[in-house]
SEBAZA-891877 format. One record per residue: residue number from 1; chain; x, y, z of N, C-alpha, C in turn. Coordinates in pm, whole numbers, plus 50000, padded with zeros to 5 digits. Each point is the difference from the previous one (the first is absolute). Layout:
# SEBAZA-891877
+-----+------+--------+---------+-------+---------+----------+-------+--------+---------+-------+
! pos ! unit ! n.east ! n.north !  n.up ! ca.east ! ca.north ! ca.up ! c.east ! c.north !  c.up !
+-----+------+--------+---------+-------+---------+----------+-------+--------+---------+-------+
! NUM !    A !      X !       Y !     Z !       X !        Y !     Z !      X !       Y !     Z !
...
+-----+------+--------+---------+-------+---------+----------+-------+--------+---------+-------+
END
This chain:
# SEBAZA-891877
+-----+------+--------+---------+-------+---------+----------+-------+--------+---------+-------+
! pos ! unit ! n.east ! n.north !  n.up ! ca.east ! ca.north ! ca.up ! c.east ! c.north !  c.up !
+-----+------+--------+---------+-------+---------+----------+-------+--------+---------+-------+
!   1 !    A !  12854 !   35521 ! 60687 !   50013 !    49931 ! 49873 !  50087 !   50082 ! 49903 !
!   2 !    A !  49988 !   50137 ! 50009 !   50051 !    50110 ! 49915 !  50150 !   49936 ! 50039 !
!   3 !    A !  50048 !   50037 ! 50127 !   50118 !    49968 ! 50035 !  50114 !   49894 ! 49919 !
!   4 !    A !  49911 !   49851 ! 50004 !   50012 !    49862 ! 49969 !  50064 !   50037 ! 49881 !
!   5 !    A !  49918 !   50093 ! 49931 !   50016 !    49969 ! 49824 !  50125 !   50086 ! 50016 !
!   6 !    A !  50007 !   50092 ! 50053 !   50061 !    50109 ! 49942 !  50171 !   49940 ! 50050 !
!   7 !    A !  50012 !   49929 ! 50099 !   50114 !    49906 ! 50057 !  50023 !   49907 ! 49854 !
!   8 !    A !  49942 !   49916 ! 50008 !   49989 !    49898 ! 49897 !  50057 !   50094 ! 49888 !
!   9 !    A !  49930 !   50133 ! 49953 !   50070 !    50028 ! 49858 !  50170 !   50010 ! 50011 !
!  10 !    A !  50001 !   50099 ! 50117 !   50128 !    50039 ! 50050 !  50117 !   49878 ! 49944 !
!  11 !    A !  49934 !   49860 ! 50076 !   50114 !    49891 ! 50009 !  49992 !   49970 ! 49849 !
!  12 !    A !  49919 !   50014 ! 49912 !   50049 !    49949 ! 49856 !  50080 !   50102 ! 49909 !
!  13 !    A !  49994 !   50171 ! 50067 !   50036 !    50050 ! 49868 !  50095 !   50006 ! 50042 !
!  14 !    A !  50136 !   49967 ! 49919 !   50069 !    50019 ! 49958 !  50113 !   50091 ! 49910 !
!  15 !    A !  50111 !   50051 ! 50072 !   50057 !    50089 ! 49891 !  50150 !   49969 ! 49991 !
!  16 !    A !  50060 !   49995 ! 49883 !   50133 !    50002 ! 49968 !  50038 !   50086 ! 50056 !
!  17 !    A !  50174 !   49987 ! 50081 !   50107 !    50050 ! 50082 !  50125 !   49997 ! 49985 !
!  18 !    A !  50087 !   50088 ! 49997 !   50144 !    49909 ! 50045 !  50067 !   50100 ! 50078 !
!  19 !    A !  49973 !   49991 ! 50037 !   50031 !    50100 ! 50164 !  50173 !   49945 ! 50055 !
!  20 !    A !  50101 !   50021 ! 49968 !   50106 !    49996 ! 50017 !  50105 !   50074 ! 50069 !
!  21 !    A !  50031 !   50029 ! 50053 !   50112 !    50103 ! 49998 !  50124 !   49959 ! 49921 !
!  22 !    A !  50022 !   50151 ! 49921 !   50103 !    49982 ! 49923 !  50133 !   49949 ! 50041 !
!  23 !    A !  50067 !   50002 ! 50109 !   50126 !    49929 ! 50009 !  49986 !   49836 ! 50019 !
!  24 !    A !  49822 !   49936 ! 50042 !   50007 !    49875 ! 49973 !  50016 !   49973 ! 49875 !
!  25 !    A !  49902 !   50091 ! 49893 !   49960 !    49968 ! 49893 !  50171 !   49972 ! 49933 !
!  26 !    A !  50097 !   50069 ! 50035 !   50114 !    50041 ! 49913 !  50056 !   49842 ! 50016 !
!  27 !    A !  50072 !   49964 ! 50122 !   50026 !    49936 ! 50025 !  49923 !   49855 ! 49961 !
!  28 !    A !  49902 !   49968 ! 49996 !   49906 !    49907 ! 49955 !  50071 !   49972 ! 49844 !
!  29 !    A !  49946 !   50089 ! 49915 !   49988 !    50033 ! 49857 !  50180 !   49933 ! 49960 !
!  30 !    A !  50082 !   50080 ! 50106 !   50117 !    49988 ! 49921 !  50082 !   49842 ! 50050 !
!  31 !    A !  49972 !   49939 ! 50059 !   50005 !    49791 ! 50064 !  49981 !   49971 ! 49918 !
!  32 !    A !  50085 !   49857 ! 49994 !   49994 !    49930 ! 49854 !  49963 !   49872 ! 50087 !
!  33 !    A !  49901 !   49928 ! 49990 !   49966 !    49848 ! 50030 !  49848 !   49981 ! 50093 !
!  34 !    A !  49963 !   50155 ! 50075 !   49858 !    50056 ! 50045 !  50022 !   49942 ! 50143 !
!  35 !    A !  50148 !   49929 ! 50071 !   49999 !    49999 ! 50155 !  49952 !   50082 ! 50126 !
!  36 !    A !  50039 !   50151 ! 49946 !   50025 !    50104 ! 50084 !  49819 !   50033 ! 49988 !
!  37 !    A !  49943 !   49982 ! 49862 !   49858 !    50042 ! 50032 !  49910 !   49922 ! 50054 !
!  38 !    A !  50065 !   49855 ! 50001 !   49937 !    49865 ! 50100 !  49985 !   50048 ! 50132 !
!  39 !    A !  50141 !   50039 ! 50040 !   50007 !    50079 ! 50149 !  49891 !   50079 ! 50041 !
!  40 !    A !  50024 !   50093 ! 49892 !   49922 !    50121 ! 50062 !  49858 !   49969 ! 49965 !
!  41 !    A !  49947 !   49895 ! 49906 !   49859 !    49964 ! 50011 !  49963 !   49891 ! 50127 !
!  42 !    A !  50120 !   49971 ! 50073 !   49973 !    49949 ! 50111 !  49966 !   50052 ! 50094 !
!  43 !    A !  50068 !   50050 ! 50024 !   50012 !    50104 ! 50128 !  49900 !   50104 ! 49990 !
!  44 !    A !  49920 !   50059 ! 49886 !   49876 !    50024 ! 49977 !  49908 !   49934 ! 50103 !
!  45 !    A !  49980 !   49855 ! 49956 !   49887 !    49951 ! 50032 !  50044 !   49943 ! 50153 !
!  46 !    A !  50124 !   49988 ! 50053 !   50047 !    49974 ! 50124 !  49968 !   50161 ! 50110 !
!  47 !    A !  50009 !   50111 ! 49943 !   49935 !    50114 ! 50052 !  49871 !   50027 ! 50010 !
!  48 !    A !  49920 !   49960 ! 49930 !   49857 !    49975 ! 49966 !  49945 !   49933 ! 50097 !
!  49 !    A !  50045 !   49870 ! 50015 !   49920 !    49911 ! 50097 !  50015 !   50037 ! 50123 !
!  50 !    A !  50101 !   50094 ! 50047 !   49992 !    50018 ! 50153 !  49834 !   50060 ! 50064 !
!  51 !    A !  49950 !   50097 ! 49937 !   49870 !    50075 ! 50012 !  49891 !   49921 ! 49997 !
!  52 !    A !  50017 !   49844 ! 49923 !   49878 !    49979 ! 49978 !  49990 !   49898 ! 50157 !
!  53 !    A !  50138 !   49941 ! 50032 !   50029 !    49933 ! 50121 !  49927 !   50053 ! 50120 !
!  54 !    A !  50068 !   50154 ! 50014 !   49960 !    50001 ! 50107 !  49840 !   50115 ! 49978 !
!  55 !    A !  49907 !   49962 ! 49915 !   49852 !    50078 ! 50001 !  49956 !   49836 ! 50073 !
!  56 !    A !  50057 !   49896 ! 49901 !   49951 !    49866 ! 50085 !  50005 !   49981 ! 50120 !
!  57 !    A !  50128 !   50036 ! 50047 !   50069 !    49955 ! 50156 !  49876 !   50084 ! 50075 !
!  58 !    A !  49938 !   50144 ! 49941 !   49981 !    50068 ! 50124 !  49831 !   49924 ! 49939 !
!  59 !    A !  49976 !   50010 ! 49905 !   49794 !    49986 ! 49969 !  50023 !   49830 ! 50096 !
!  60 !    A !  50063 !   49940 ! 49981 !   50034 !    49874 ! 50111 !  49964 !   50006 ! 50158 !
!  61 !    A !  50058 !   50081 ! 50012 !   50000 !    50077 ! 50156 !  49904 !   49991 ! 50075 !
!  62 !    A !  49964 !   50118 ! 49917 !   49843 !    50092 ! 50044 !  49903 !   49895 ! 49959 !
!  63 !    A !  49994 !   49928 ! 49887 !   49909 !    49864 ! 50021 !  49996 !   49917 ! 50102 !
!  64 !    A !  50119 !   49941 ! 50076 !   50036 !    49935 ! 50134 !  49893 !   50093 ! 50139 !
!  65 !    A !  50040 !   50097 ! 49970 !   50024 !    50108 ! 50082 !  49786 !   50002 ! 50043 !
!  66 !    A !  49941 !   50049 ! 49898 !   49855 !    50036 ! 49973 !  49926 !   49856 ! 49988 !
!  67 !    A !  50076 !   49859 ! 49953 !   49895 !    49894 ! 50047 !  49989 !   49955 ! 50157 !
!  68 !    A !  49881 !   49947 ! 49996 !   49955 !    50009 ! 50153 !  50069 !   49881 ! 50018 !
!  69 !    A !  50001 !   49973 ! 50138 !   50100 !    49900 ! 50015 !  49906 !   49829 ! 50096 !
!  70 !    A !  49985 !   49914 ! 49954 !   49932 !    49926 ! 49998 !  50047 !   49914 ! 50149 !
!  71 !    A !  49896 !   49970 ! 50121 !   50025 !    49964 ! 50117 !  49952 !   49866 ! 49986 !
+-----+------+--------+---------+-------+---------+----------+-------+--------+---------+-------+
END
C-alpha cells in the first residue's frame, strides 16, 4: 500500500524545466514565424514514441507467450 501511495505521489508532483541545449535554444529563439520550433517539437514527440512502442510490442509478447493456450 506504502508503495501505491508513494507511486501515485511521484505521478502528480510536478516540477518546472527547460532543459534545452543551448545551440537548440539559440537557434529556436532567433526564427521568426516558430516553424523550425514546430519541427523540433515534432520530432521530440516522434523520438518519444518509439520506447513506448516497443515496451508494448514486447509486454504483448510475453502476454501471448505466458497465456495458456486453449485446446
Amino acid at each position: 500500500m506504502t508503495l501505491l501511495v508513494g507511486f501515485v505521489i511521484a505521478l502528480l508532483y510536478s516540477t518546472n524545466s527547460s532543459a534545452q541545449c543551448a545551440m537548440c535554444r539559440a537557434v529556436l529563439e532567433t526564427e521568426e514565424g516558430g516553424v523550425k520550433a514546430e519541427a523540433v517539437n515534432d520530432g521530440i514527440v516522434y523520438l518519444m514514441a518509439f520506447p513506448y512502442i516497443l515496451v508494448a510490442i514486447i509486454g504483448y509478447v510475453i502476454y501471448k507467450s505466458r497465456k495458456p493456450k486453449a485446446t
